[in-house]
C-alpha positions in Angstrom: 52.6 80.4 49.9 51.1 83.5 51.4 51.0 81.7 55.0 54.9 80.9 54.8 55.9 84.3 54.1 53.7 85.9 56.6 55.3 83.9 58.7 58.9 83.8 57.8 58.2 88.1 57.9 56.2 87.6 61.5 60.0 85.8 62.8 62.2 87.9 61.6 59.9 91.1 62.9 59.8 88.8 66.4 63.9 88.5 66.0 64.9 91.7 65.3 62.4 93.1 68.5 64.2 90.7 70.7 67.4 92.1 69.9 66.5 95.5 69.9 65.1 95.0 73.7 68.3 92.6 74.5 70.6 95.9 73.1 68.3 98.0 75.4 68.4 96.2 78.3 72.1 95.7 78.4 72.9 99.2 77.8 70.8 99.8 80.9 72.4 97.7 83.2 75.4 98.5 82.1 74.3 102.0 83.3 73.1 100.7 86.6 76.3 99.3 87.3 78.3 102.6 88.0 76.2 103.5 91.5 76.8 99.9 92.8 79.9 100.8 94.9 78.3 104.5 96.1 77.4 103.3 99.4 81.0 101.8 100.1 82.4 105.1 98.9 81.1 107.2 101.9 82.5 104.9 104.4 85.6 106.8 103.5 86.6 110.2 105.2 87.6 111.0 101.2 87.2 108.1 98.6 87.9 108.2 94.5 85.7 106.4 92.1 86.8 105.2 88.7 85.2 102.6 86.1 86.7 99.6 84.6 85.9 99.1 80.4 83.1 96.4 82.1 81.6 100.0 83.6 81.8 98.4 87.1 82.6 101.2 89.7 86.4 101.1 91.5 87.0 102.6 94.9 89.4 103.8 96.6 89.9 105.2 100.1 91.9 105.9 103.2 91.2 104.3 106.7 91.4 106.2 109.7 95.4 105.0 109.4 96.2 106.2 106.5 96.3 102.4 105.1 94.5 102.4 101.4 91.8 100.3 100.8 90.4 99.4 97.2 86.9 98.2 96.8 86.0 96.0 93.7 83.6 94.7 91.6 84.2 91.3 89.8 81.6 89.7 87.5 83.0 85.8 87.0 80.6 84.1 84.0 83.8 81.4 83.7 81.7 78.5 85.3 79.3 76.6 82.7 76.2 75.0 84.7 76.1 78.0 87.3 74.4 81.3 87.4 77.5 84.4 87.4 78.7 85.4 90.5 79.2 89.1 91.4 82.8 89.1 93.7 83.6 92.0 95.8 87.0 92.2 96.5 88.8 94.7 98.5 92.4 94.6 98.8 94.3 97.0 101.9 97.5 97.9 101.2 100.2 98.6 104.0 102.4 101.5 104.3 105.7 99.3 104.5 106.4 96.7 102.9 107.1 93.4 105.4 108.8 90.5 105.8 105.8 88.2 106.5 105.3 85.0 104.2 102.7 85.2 101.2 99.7 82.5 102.4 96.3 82.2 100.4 93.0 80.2 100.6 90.7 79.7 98.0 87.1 78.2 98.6 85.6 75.6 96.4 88.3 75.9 93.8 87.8 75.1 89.8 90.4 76.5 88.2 88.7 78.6 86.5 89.1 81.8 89.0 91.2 84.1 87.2 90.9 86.8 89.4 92.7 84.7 91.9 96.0 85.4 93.4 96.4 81.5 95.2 96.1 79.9 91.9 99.6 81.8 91.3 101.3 80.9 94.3 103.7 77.7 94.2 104.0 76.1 97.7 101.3 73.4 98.3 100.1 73.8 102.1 97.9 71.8 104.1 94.5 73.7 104.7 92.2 73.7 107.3 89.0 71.7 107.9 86.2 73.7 106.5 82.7 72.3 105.0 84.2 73.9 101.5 86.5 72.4 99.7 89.6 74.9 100.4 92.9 74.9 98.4 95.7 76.6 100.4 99.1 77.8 98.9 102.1 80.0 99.4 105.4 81.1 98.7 107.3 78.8 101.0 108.9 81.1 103.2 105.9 80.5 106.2 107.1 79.0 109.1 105.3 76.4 111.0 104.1 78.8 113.5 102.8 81.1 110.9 101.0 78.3 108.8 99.3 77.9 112.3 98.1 81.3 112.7 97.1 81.5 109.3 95.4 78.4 109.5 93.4 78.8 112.2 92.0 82.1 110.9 91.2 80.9 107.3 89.2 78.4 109.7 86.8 80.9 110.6 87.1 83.0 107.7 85.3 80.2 105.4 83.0 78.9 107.8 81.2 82.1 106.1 80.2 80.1 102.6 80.0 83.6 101.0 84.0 84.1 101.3 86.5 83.0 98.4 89.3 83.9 98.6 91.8 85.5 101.3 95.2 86.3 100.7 98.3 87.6 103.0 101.1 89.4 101.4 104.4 91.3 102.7 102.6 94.4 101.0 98.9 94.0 102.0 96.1 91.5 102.5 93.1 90.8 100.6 89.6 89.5 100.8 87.3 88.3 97.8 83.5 87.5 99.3 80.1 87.1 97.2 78.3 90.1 96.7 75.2 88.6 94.4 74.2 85.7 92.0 73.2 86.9 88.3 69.6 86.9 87.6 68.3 83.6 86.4 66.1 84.7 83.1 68.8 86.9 81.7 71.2 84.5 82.0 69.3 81.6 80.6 67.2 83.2 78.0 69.8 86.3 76.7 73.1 84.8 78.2 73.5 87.9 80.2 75.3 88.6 83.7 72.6 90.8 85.0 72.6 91.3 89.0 69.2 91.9 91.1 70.4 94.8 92.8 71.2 98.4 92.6 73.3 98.4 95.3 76.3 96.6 97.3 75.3 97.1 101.2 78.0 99.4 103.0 77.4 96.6 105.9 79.1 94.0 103.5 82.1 96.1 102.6 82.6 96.6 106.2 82.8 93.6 107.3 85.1 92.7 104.4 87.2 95.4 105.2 87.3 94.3 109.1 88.3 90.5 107.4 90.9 92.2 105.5 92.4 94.0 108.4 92.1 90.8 110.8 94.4 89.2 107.8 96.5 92.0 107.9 97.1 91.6 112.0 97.6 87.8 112.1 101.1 87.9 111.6 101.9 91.1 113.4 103.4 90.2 115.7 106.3 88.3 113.8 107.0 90.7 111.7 109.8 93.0 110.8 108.9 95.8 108.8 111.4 97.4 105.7 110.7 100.0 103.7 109.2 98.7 100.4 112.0 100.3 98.0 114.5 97.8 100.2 112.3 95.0 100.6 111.6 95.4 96.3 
């Protein structure tokens, strides 16, 4: 009799430490989360930094155009059977609104992506050949030329396995790429999207910014830009 309650006392004791160092541990990564994007912010001549209610940092900056640029953090734990993925997405906005078509690609699709803009689009287009599975979508206002173009650059875009998702608009362009995998134990043992590292690499948001400015050219040269309170 003695025995059991020991025991039964000895779990709950071993319970309730677990949780307090589960509690504790998620209240420090949540903490380590807000210096993630510090590096990206000095890219910028002058940046701002905000933080989502998932404390993930939000940047936002100028390039040497004047074109804004916002630099994200995504944590996707949607997929069962996989460990989260950390996205970094950065999105760069035009000054004018243009008359170019809206074309996206998204990489190894699942459905589950709810941070995707393709999934949204209606018009079914043919992608390119990639090792990836890619689904490809639009608004239907791309001509064959431009499906070409597009094509042929979402063909080297995802060559990269790392990339997800890349998306033309007449208002901007953006580029979704993997930044890290969780960390196995605290996902399998506390069900936890905790990320081995302290920071995103500047390097990585610079090429993604150079990927989202290459989408942003492709079409250049067949468009016709309006200002964006006409083209609304």
């Amino acid at each position: 009799m003695l025995t059991t309650i020991a025991l039964s006392v000895f779990a709950a004791v071993s319970c309730g430490w677990m949780g307090v160092c589960a509690v504790r541990d998620h209240r420090a990564a949540l903490a380590e989360r807000k210096s993630l994007l510090d590096d990206a912010a000095r890219l910028f001549a002058s940046s701002r930094i905000t933080f989502g209610p998932d404390h993930f940092p939000v940047v936002v900056g100028r390039l040497d155009d004047g074109r804004q640029a916002k630099i994200e953090l995504i944590a996707d734990t949607m997929v069962t059977r996989r460990l989260p993925q950390l996205w970094l997405r950065v999105t760069l906005s035009e000054h004018r609104t243009s008359q170019r078509p809206t074309i996206g690609a998204l990489a190894r699709p699942t459905g589950a992506e709810y941070y995707s803009l393709v999934h949204d689009m209606t018009d079914w287009m043919t992608p390119p050949e990639t090792e990836a599975s890619l689904l490809m979508r639009g608004d239907g206002r791309a001509t064959a030329w431009q499906a070409e173009r597009v094509s042929a650059l979402f063909q080297n875009l995802f060559a990269d396995p790392t990339v997800k998702e890349a998306v033309i608009t007449p208002g901007g362009t953006r580029i979704i790429r993997q930044a890290a995998q969780g960390d196995p134990g605290a996902h399998k043992v506390l069900r936890q999207a905790r990320f081995p590292l302290t920071s995103i690499p500047a390097e990585l948001v610079r090429v993604a910014l150079a990927e989202a400015e290459a989408l942003s050219a492709v079409l250049a040269e067949d468009e016709h830009a309006v200002p964006a309170c006409e083209a609304a």
